[in-house]
C-alpha positions as CSV (number, residue, x, y, z in Angstrom):
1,X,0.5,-13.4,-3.6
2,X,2.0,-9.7,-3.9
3,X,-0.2,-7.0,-5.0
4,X,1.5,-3.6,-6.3
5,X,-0.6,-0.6,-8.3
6,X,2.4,-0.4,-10.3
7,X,5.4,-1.5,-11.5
8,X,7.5,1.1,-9.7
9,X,5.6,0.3,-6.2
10,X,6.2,-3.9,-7.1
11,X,10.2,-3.0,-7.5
12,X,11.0,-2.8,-3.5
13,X,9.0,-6.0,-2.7
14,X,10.5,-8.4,-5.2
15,X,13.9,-6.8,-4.6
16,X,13.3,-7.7,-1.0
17,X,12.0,-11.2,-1.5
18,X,14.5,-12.6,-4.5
19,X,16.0,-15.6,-3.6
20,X,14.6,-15.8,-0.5
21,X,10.8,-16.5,-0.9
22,X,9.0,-17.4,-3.9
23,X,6.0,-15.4,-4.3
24,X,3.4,-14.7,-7.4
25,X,3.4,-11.3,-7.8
26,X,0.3,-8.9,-9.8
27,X,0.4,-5.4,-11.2
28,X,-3.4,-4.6,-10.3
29,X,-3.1,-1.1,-12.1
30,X,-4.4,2.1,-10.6
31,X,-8.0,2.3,-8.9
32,X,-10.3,0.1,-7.4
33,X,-11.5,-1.1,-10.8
34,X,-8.7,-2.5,-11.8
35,X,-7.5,-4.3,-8.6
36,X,-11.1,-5.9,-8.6
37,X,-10.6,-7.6,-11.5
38,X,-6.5,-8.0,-10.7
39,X,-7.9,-9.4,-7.0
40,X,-9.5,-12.6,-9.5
41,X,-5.9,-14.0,-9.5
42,X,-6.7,-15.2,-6.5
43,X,-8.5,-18.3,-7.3
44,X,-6.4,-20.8,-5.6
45,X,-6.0,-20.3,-1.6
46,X,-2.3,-18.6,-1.2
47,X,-0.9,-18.9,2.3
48,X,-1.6,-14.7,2.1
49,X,-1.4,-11.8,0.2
50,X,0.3,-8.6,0.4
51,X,-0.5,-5.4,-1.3
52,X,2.3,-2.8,-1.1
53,X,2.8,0.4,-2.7
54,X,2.8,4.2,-1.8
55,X,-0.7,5.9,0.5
56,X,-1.8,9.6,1.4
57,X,-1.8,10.9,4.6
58,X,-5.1,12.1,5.6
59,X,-3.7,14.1,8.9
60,X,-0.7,15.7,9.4
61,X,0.7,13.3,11.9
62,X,1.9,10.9,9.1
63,X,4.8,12.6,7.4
64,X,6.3,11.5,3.8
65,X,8.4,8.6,4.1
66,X,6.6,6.6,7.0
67,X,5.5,3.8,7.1
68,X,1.9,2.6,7.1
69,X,0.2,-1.2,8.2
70,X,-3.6,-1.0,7.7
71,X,-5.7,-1.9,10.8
72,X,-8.9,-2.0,8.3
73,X,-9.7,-0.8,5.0
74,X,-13.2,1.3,3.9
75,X,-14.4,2.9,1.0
76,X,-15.5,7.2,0.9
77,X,-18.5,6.4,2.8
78,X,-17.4,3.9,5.7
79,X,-19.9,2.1,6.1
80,X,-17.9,-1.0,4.6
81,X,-15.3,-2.0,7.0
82,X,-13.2,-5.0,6.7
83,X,-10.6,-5.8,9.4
84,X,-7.2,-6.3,8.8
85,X,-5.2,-9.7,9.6
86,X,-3.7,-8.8,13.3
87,X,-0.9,-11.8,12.8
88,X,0.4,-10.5,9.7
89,X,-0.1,-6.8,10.8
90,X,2.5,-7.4,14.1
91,X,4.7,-9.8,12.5
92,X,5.6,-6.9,10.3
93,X,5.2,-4.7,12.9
94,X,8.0,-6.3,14.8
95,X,10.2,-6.3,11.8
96,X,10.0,-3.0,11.3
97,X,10.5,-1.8,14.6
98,X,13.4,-3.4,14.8
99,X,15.1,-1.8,11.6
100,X,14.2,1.4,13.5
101,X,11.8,2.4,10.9
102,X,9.2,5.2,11.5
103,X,5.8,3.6,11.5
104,X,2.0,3.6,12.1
105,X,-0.9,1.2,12.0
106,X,-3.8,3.3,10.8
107,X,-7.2,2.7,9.6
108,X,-7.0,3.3,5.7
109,X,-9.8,5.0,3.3
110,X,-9.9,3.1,-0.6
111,X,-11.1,5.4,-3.1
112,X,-12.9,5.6,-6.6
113,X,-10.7,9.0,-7.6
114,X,-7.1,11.1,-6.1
115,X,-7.9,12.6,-3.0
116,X,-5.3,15.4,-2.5
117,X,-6.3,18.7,-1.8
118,X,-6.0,19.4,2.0
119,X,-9.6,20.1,2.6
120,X,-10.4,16.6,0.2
121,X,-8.3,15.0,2.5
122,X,-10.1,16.4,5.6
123,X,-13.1,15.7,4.8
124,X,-12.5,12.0,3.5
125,X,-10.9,11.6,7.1
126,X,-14.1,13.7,9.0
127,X,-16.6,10.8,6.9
128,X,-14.4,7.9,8.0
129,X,-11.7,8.1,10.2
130,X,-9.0,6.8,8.0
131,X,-5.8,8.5,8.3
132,X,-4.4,7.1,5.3
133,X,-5.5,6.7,1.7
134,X,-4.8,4.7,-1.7
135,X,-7.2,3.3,-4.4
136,X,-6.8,-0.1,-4.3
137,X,-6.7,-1.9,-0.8
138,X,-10.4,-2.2,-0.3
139,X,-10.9,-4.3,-3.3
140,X,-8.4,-6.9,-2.9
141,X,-9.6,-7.1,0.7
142,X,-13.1,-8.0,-0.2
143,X,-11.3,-11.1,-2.4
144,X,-9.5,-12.2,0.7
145,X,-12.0,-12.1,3.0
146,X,-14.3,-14.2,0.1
147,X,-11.6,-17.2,0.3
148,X,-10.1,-16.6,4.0
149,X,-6.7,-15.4,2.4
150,X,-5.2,-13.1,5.1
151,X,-4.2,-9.8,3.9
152,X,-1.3,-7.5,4.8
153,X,-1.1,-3.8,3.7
154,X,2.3,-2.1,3.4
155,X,2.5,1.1,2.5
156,X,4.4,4.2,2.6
157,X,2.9,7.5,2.8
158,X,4.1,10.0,-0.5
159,X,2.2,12.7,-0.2
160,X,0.2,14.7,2.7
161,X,-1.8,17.4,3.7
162,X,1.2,19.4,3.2
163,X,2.9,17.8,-0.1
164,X,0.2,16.3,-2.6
165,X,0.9,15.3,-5.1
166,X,1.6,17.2,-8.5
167,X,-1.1,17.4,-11.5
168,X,1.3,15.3,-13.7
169,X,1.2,12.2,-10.9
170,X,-2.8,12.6,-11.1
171,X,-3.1,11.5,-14.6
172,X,-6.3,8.3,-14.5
173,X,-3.5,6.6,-16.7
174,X,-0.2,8.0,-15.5
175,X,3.1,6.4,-17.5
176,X,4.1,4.2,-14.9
177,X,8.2,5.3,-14.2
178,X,9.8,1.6,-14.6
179,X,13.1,2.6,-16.4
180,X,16.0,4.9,-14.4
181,X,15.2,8.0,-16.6
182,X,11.3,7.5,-16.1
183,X,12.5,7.7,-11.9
184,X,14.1,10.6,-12.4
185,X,11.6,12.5,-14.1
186,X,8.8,11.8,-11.4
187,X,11.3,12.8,-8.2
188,X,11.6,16.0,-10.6
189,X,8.3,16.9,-10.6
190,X,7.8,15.6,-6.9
191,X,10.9,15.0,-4.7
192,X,9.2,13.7,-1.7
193,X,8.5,10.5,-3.9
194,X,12.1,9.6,-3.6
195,X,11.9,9.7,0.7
196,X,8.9,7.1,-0.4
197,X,11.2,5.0,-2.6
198,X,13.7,4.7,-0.2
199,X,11.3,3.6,2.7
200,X,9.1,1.1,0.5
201,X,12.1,-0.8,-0.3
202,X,13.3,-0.9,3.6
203,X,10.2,-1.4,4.8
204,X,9.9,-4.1,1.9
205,X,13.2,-5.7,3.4
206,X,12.2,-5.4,6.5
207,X,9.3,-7.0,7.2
208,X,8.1,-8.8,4.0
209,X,10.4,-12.3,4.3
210,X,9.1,-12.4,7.9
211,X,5.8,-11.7,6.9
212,X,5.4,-14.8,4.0
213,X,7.1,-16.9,6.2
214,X,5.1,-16.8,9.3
215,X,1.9,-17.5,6.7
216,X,3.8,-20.5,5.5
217,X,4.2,-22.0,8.8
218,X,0.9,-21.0,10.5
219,X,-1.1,-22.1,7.1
């Protein structure tokens, strides 16, 4: 299973896997909502699942464009932690090490609502210790761990401390940018998401076929 919030965050990952591994993949939409109810596609026992996408930096030592394996995912209060799949998490890893991508495994934070004003971000970090962000993780991890589906985060950071993100990418129900034009217009209105772009779908390259792989032959 491949998990996206959005059609332009799926794009890299079935790019990288066409014709090479055959995987079902989900839009869950934006927050954790959503992906709760998206997460219920996973009624059947897939070898894994993969959620990939774009994150927040919650310090200043993740810069736009990296990218980011989840050790564990939270929510805003941390007192839910669920552990990540170490396999999975160094099989990609390795991969992309070795296409000389820059790269961190962090703890990340899920949240109900945009966290993106530097102090926000501080704070969410200060209450949990997550150094990276998204709205989603959490509750597709909570489905994995139900049926013992190992889970793989890959993301890459789009906004920081430094960068958020603009008002217009902060809508609760953004117009997802799908077509070329719709691309365009968001790298208008925030360049650094085209440093993310680029990365996803290396990373994506990278490390996803090694990473459905390995769970088909250690299933």
């Amino acid at each position: 299973m491949l998990f996206a919030a959005s059609p332009l965050e799926l794009l890299p990952a079935r790019a990288a896997l066409r014709g090479r591994v055959a995987v079902r993949a989900v839009v869950t939409g934006i927050g954790q909502q959503r992906a709760t109810r998206a997460a219920g596609a996973l009624a059947a026992r897939p070898a894994t699942a993969v959620v990939t996408g774009f994150c927040g930096a919650l310090v200043d030592r993740l810069r736009e464009g990296d990218v980011v394996l989840a050790v564990s995912w939270c929510g805003a209060g941390g007192a839910e932690r669920i552990e990540a799949h170490r396999p999975l998490l160094d099989t990609a890893a390795a991969a992309i090490e070795r296409a000389g991508l820059r790269w961190h495994a962090v703890a990340g934070a899920s949240v109900e609502r945009p966290v993106n004003t530097r102090e926000e971000r501080a704070a969410l970090h200060k209450a949990t210790g997550a150094e990276s962000v998204e709205m989603e993780d959490l509750a597709i991890a909570r489905r994995c761990r139900e049926l013992g589906v190992p889970l793989l985060s890959l993301r890459v950071v789009s906004d920081t401390p430094a960068t958020p993100l603009p008002d217009a990418l902060l809508a609760p129900e953004p117009r997802l940018p799908v077509r070329p034009r719709e691309v365009a217009a968001a790298v208008r209105v925030a360049p650094h998401i085209l440093l993310a772009m680029r990365r996803l779908r290396a990373a994506s390259r990278a490390a996803l076929p090694a990473v459905y792989l390995h769970a088909e032959a250690h299933r």
